[in-house]
PDB file of the backbone (N, CA, C, O) and the ligand in Angstrom, with CONECT records:
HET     ZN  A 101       1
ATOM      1  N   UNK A   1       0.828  -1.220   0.000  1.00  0.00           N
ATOM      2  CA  UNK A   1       0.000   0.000   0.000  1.00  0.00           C
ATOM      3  C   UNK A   1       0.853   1.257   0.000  1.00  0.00           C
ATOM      4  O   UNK A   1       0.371   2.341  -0.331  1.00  0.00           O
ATOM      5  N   UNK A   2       1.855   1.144   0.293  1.00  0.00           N
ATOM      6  CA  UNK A   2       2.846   2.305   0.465  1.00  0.00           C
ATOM      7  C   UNK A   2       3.356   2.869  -0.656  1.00  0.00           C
ATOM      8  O   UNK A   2       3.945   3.950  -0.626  1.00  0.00           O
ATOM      9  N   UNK A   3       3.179   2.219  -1.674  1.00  0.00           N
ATOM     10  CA  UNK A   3       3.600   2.596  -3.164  1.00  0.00           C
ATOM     11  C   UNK A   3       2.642   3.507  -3.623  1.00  0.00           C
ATOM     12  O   UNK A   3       2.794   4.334  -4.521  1.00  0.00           O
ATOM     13  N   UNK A   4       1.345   3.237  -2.743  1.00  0.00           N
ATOM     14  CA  UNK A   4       0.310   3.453  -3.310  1.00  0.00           C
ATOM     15  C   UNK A   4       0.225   5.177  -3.445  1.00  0.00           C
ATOM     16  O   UNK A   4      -0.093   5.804  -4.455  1.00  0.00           O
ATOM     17  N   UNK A   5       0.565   5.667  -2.259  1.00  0.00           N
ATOM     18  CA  UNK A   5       0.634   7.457  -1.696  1.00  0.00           C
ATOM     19  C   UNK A   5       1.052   8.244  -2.926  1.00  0.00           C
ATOM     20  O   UNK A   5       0.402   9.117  -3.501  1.00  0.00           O
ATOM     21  N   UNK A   6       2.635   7.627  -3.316  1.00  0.00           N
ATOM     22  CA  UNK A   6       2.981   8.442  -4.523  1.00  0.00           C
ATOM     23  C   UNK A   6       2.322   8.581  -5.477  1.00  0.00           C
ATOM     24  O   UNK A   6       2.266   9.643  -6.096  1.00  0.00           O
ATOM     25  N   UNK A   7       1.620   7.415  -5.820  1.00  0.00           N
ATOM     26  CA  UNK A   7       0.565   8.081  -7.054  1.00  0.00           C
ATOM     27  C   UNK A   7      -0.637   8.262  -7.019  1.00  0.00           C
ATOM     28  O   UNK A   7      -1.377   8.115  -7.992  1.00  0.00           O
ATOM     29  N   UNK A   8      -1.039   8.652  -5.743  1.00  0.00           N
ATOM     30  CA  UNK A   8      -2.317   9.708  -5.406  1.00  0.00           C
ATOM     31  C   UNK A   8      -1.541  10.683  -5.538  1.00  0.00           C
ATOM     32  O   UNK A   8      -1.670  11.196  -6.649  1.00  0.00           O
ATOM     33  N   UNK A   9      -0.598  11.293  -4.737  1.00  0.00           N
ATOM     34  CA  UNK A   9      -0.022  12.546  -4.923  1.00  0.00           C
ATOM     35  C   UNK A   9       0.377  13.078  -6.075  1.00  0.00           C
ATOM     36  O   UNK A   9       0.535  14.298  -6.064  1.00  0.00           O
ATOM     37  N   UNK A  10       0.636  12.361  -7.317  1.00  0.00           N
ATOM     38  CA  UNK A  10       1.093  12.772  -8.165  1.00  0.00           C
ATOM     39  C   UNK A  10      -0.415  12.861  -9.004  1.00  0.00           C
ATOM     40  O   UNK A  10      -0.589  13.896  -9.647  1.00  0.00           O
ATOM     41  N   UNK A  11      -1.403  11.927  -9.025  1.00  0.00           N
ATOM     42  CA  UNK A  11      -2.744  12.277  -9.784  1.00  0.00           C
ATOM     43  C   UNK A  11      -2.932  13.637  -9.213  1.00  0.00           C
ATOM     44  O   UNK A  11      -3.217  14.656  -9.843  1.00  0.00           O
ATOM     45  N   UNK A  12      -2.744  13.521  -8.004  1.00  0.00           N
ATOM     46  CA  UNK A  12      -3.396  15.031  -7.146  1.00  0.00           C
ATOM     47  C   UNK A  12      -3.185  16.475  -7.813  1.00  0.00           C
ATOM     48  O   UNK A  12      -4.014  17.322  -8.144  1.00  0.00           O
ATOM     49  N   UNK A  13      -1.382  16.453  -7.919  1.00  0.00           N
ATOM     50  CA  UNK A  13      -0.801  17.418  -8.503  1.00  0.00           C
ATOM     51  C   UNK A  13      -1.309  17.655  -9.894  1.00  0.00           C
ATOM     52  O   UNK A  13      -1.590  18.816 -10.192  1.00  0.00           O
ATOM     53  N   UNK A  14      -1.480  16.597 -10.885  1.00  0.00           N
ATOM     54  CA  UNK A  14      -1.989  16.404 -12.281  1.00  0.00           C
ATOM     55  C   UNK A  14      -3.167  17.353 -12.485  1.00  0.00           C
ATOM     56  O   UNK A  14      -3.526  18.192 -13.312  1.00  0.00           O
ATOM     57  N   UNK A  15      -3.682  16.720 -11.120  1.00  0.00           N
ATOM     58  CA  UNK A  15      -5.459  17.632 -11.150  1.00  0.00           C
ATOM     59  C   UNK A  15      -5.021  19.067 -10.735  1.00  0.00           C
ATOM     60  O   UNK A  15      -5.810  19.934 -11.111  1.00  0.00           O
ATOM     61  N   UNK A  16      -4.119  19.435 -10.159  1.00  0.00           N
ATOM     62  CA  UNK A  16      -3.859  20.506  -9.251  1.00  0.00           C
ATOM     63  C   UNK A  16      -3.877  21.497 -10.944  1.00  0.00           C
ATOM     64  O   UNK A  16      -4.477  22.537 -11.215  1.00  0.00           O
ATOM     65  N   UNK A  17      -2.784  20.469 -11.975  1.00  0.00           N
ATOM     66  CA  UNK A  17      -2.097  21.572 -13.021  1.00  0.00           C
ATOM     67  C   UNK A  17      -3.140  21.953 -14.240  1.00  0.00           C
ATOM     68  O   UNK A  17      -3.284  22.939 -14.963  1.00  0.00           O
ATOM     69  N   UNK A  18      -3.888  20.490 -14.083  1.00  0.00           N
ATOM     70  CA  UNK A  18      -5.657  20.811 -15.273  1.00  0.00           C
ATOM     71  C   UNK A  18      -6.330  22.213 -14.450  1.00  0.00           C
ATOM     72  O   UNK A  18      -6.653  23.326 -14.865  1.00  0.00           O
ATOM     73  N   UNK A  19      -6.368  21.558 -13.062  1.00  0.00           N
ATOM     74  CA  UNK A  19      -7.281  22.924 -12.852  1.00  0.00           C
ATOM     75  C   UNK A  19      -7.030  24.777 -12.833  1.00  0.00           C
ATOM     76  O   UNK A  19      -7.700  25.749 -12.485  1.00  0.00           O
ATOM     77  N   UNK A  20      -5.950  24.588 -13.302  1.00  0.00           N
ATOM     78  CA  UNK A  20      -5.394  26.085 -13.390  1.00  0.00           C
ATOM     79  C   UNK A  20      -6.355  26.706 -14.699  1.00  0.00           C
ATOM     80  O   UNK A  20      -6.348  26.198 -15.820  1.00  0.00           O
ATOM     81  N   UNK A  21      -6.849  27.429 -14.466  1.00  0.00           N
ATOM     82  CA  UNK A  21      -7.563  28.253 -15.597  1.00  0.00           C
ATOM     83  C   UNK A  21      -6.595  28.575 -16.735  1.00  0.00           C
ATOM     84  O   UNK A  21      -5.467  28.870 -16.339  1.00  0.00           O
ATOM     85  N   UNK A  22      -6.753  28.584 -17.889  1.00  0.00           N
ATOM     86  CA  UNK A  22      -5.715  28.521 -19.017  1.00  0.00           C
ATOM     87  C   UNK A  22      -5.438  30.391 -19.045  1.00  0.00           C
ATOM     88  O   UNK A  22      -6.394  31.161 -18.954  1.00  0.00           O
ATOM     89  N   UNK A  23      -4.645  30.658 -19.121  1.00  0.00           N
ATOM     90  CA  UNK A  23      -3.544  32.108 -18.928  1.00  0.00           C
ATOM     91  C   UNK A  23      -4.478  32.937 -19.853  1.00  0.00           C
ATOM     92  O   UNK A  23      -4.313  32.750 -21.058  1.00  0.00           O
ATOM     93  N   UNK A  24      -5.501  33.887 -19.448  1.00  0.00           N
ATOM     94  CA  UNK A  24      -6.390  34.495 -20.062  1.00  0.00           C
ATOM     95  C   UNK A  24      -5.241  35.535 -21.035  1.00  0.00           C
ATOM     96  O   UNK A  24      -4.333  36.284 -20.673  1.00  0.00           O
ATOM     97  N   UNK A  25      -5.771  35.171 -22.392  1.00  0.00           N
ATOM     98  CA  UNK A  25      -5.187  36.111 -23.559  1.00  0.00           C
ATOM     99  C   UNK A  25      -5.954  37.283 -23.463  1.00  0.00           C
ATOM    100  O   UNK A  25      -7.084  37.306 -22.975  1.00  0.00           O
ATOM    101  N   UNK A  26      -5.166  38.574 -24.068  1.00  0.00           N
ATOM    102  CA  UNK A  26      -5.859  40.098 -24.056  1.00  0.00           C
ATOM    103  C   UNK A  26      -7.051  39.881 -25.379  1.00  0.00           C
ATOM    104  O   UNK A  26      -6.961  39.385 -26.502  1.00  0.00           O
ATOM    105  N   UNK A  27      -7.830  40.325 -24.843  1.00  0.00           N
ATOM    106  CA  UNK A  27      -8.800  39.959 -25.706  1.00  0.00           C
ATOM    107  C   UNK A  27      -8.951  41.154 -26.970  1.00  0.00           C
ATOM    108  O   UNK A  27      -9.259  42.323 -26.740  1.00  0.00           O
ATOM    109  N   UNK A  28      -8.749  40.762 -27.937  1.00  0.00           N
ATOM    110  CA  UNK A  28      -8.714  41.608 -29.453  1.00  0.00           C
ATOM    111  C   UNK A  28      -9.701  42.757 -29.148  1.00  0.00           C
ATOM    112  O   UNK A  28      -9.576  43.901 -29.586  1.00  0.00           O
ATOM    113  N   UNK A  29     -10.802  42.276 -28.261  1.00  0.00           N
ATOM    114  CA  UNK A  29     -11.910  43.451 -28.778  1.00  0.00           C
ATOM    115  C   UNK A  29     -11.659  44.438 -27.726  1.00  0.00           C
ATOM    116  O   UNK A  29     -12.527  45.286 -27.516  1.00  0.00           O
ATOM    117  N   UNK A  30     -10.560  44.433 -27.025  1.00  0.00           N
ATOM    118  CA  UNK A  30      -9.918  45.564 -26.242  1.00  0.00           C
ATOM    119  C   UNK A  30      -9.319  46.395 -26.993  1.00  0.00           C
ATOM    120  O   UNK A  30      -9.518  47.575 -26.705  1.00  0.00           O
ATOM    121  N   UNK A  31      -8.654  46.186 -27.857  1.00  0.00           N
ATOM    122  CA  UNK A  31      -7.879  46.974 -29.034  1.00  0.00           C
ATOM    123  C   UNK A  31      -9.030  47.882 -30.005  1.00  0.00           C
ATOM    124  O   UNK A  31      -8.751  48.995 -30.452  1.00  0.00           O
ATOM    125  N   UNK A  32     -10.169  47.291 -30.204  1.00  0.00           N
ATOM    126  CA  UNK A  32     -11.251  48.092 -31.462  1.00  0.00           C
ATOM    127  C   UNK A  32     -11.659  48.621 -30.139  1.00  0.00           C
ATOM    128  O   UNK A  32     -11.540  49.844 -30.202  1.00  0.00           O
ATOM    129  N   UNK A  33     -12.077  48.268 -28.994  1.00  0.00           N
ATOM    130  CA  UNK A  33     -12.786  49.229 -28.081  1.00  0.00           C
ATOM    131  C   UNK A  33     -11.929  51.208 -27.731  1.00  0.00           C
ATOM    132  O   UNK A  33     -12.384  52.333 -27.526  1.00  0.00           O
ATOM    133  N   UNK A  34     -10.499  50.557 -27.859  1.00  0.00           N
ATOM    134  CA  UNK A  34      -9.902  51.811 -27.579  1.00  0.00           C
ATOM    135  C   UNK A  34     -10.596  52.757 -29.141  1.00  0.00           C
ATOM    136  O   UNK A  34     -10.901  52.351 -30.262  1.00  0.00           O
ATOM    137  N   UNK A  35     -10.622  53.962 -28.582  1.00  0.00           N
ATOM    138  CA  UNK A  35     -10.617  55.344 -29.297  1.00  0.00           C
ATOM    139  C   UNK A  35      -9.306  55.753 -29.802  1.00  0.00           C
ATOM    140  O   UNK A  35      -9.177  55.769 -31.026  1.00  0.00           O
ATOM    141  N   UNK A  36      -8.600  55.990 -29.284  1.00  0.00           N
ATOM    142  CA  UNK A  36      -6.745  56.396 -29.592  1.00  0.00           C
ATOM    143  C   UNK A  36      -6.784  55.927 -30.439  1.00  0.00           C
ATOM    144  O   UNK A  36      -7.167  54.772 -30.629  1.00  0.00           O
ATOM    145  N   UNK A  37      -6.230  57.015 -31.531  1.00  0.00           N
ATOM    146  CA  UNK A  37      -5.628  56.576 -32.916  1.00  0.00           C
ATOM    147  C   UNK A  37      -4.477  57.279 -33.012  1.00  0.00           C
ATOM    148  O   UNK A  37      -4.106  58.297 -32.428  1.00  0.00           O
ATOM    149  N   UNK A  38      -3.766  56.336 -34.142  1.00  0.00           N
ATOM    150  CA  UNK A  38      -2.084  57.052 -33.822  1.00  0.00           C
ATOM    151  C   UNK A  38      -2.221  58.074 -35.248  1.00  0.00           C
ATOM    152  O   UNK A  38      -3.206  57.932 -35.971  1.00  0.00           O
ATOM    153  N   UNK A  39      -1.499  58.771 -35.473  1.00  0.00           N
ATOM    154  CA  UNK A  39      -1.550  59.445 -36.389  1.00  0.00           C
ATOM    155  C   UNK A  39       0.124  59.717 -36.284  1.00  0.00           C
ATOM    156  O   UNK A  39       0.886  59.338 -35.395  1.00  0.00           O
ATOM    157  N   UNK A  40       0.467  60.609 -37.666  1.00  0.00           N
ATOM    158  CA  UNK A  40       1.786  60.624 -37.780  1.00  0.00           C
ATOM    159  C   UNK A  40       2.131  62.745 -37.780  1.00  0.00           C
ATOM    160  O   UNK A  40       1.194  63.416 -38.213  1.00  0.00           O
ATOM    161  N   UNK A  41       2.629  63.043 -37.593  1.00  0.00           N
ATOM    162  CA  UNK A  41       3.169  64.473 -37.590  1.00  0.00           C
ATOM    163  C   UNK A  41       4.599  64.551 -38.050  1.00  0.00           C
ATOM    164  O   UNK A  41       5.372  63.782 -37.479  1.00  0.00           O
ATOM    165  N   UNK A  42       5.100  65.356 -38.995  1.00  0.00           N
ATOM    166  CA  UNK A  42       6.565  66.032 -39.379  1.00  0.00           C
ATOM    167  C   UNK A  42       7.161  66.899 -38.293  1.00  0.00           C
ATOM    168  O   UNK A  42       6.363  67.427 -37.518  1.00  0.00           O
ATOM    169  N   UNK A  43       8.417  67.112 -38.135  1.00  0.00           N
ATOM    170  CA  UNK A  43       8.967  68.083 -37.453  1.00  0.00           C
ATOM    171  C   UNK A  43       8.379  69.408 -38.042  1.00  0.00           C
ATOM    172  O   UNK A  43       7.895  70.216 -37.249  1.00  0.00           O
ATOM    173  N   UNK A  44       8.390  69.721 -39.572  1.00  0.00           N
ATOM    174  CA  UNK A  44       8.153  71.007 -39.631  1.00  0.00           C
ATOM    175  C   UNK A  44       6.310  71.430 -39.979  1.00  0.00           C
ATOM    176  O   UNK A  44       5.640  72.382 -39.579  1.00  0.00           O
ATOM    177  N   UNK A  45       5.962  70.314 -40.833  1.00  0.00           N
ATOM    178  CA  UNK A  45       4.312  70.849 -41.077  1.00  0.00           C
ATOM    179  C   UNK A  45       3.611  70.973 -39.641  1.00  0.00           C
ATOM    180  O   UNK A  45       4.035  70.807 -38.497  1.00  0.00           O
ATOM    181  N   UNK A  46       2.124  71.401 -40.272  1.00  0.00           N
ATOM    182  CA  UNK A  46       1.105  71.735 -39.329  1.00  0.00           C
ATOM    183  C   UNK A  46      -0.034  70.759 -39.530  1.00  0.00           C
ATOM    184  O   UNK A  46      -1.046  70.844 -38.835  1.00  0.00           O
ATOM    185  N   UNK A  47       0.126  69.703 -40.598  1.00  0.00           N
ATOM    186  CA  UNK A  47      -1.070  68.514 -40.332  1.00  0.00           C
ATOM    187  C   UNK A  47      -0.262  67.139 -40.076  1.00  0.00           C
ATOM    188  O   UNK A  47       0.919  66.799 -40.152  1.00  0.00           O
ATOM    189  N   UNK A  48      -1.219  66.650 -39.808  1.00  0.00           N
ATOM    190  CA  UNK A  48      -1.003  65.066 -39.730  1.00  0.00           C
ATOM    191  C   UNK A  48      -2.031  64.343 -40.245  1.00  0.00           C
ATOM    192  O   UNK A  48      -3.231  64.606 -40.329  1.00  0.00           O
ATOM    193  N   UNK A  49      -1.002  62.803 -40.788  1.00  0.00           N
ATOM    194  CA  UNK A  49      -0.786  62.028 -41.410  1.00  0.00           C
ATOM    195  C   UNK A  49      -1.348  60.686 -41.150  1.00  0.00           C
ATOM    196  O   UNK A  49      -1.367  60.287 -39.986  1.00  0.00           O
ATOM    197  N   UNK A  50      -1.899  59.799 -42.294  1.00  0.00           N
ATOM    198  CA  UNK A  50      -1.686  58.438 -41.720  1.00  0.00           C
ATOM    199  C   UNK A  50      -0.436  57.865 -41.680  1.00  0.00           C
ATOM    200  O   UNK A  50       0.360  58.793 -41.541  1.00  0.00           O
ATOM    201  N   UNK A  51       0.389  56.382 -41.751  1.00  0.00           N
ATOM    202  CA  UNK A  51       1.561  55.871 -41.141  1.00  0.00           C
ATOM    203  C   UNK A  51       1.921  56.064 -42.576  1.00  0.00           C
ATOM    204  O   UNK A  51       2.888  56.813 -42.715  1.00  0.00           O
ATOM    205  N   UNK A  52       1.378  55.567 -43.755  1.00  0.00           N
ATOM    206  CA  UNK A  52       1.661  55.506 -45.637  1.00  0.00           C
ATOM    207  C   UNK A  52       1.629  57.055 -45.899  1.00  0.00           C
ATOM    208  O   UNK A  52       1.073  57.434 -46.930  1.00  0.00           O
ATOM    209  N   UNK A  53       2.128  57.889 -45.131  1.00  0.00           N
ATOM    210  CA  UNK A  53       1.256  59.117 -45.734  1.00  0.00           C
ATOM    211  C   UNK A  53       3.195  59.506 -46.547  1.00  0.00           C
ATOM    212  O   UNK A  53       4.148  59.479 -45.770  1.00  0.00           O
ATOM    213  N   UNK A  54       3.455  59.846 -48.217  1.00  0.00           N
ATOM    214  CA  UNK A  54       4.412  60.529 -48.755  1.00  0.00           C
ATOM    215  C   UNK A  54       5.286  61.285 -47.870  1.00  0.00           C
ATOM    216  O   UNK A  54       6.511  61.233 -47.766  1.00  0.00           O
ATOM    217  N   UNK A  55       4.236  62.162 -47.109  1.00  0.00           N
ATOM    218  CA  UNK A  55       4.931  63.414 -47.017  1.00  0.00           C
ATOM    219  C   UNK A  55       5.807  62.940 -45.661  1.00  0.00           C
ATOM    220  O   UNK A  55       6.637  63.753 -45.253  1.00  0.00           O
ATOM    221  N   UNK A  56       5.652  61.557 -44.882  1.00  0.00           N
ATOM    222  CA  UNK A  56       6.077  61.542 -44.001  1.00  0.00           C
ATOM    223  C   UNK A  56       7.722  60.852 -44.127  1.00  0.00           C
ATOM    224  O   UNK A  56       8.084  60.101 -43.222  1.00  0.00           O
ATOM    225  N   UNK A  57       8.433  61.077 -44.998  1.00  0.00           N
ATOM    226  CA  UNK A  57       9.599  60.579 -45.589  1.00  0.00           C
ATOM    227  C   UNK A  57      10.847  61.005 -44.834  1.00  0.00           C
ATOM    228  O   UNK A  57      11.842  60.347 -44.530  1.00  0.00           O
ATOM    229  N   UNK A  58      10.508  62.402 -44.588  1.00  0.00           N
ATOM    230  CA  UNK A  58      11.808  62.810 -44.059  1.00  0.00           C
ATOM    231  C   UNK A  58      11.479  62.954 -42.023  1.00  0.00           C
ATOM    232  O   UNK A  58      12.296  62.691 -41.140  1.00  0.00           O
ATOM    233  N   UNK A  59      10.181  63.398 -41.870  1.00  0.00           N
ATOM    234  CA  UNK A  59      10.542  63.065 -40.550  1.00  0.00           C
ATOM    235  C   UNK A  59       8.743  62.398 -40.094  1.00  0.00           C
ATOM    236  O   UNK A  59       7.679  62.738 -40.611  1.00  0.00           O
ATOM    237  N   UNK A  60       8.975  61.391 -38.980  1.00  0.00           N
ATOM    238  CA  UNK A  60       7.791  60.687 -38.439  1.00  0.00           C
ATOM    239  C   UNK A  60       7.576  60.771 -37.344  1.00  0.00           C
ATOM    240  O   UNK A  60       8.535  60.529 -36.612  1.00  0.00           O
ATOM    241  N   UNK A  61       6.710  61.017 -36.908  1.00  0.00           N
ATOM    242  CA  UNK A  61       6.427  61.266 -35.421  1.00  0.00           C
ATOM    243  C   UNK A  61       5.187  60.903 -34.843  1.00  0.00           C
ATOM    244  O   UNK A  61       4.174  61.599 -34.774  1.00  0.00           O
ATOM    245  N   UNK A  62       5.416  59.404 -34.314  1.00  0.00           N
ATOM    246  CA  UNK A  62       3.376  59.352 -33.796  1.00  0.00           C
ATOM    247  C   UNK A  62       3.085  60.332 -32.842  1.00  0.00           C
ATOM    248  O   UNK A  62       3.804  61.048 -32.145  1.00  0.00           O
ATOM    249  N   UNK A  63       1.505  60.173 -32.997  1.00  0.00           N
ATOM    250  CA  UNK A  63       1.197  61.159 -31.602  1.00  0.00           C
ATOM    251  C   UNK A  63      -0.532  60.924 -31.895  1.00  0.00           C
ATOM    252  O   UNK A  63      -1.063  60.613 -32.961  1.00  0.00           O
ATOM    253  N   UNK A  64      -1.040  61.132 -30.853  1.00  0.00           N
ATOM    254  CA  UNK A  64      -2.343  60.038 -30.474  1.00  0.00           C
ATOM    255  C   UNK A  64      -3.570  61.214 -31.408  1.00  0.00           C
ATOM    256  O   UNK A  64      -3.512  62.420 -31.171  1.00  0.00           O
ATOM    257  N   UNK A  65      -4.489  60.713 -32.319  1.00  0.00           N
ATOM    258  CA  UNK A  65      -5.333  61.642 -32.726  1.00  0.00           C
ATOM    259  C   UNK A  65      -5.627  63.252 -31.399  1.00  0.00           C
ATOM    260  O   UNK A  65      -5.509  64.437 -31.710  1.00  0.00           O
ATOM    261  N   UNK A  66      -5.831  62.958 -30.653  1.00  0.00           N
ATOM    262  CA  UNK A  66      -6.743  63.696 -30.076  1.00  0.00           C
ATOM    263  C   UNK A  66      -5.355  64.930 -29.740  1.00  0.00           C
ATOM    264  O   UNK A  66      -5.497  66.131 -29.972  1.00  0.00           O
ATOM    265  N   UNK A  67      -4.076  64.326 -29.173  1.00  0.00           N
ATOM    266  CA  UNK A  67      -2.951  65.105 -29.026  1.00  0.00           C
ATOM    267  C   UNK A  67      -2.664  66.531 -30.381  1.00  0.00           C
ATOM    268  O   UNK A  67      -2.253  67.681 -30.228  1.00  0.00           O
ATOM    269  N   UNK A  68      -3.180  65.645 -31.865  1.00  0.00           N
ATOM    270  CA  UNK A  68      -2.367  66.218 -32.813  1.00  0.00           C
ATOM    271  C   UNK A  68      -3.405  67.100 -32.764  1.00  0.00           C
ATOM    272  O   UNK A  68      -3.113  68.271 -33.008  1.00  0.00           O
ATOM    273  N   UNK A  69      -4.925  66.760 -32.428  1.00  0.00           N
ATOM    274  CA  UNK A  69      -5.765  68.026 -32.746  1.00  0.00           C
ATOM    275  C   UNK A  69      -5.876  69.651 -31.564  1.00  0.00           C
ATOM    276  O   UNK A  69      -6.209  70.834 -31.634  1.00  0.00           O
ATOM    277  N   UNK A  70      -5.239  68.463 -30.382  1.00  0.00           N
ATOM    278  CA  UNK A  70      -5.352  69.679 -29.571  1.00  0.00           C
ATOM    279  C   UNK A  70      -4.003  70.644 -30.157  1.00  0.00           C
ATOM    280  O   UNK A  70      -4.160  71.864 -30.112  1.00  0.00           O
ATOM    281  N   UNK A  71      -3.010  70.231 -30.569  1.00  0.00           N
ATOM    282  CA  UNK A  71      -2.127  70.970 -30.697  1.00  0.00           C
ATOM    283  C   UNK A  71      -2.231  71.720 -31.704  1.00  0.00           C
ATOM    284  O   UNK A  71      -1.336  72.547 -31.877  1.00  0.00           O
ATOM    285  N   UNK A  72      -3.548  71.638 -32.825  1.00  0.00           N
ATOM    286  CA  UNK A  72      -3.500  72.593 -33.963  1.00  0.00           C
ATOM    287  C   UNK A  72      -3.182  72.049 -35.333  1.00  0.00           C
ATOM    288  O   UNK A  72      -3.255  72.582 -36.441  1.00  0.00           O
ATOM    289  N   UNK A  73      -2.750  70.652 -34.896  1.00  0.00           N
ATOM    290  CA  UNK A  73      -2.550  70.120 -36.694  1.00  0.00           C
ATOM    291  C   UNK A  73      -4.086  69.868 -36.857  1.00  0.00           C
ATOM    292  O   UNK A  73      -5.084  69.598 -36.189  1.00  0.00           O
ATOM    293  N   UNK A  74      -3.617  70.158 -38.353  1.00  0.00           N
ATOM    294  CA  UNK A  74      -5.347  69.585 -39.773  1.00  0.00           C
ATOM    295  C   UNK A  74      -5.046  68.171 -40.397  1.00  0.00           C
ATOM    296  O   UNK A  74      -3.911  67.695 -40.373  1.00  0.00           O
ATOM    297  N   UNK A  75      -5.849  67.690 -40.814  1.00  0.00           N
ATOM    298  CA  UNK A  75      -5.484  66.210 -41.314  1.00  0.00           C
ATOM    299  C   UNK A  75      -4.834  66.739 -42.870  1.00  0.00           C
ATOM    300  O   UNK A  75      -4.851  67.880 -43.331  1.00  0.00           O
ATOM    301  N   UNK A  76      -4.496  65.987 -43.235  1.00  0.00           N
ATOM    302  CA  UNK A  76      -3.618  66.087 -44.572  1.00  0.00           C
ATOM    303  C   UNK A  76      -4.388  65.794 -45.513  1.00  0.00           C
ATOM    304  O   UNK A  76      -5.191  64.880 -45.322  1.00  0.00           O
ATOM    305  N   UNK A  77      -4.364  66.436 -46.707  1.00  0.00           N
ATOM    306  CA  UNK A  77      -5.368  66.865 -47.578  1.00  0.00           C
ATOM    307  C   UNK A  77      -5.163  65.747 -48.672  1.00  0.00           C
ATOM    308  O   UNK A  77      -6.123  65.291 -49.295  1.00  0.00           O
ATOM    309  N   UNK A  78      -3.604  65.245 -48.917  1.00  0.00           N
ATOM    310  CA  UNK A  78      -3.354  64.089 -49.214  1.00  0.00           C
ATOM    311  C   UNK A  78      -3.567  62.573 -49.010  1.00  0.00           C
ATOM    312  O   UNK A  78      -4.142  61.874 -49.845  1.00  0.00           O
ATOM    313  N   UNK A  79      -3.012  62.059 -47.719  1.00  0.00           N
ATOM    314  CA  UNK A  79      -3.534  60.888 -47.153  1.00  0.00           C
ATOM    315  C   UNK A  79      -5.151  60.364 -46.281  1.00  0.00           C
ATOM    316  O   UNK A  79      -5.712  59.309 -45.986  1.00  0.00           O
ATOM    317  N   UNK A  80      -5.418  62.011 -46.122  1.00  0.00           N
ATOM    318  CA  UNK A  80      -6.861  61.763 -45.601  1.00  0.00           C
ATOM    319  C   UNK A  80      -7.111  61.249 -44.108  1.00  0.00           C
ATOM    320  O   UNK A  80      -8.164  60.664 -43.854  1.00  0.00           O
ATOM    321  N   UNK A  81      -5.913  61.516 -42.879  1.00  0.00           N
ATOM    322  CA  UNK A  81      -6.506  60.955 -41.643  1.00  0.00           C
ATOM    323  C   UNK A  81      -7.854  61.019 -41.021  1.00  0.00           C
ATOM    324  O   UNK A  81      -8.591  62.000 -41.126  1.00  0.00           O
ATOM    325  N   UNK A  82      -8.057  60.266 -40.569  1.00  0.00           N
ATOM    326  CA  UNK A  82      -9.489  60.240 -39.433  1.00  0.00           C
ATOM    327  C   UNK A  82      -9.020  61.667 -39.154  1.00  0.00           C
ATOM    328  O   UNK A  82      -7.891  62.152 -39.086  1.00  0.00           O
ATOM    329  N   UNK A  83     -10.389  62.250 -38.996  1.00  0.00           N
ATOM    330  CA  UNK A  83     -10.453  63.663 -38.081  1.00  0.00           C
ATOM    331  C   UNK A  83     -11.084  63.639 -36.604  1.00  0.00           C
ATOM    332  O   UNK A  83     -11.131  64.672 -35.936  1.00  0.00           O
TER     333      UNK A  83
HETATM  334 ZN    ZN A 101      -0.469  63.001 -45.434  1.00  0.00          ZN2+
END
């Protein structure tokens, strides 16, 4: 019977490692729920950009929709950002 302990204890543990709830993943619809959109800004213009936007060649700079509008940029008449 003495043999017997170790492998209750070890079924035990088995059950111990099934019953762990599986490592909850971030759930995608956290990402579409956010509002924040990134948008892109130049060192020298006054609008911003989507990430494909031409004009953003020589300089890139994210910065969160709502940031670029408080600061006075216009969306770009070219690439067309969300406003
Ligand atoms: Zn643009």
């Amino acid at each position: 019977m003495r043999r017997l302990i170790p492998l209750i204890l070890a079924f035990l543990m088995l059950g111990a490692v099934f019953a762990i709830p599986p490592v909850q993943q971030p759930s995608p619809q956290q990402q579409t729920q956010t509002k924040e959109q990134t948008v892109y800004i130049t060192k020298t213009g006054k609008k911003y950009h989507t990430a494909t936007c031409r004009y953003l060649s020589k300089s890139k700079i994210p910065i969160s929709l709502k940031d670029a509008k408080a600061k006075g940029f216009t969306p770009c008449s070219v690439c067309k950002p969300p406003q």
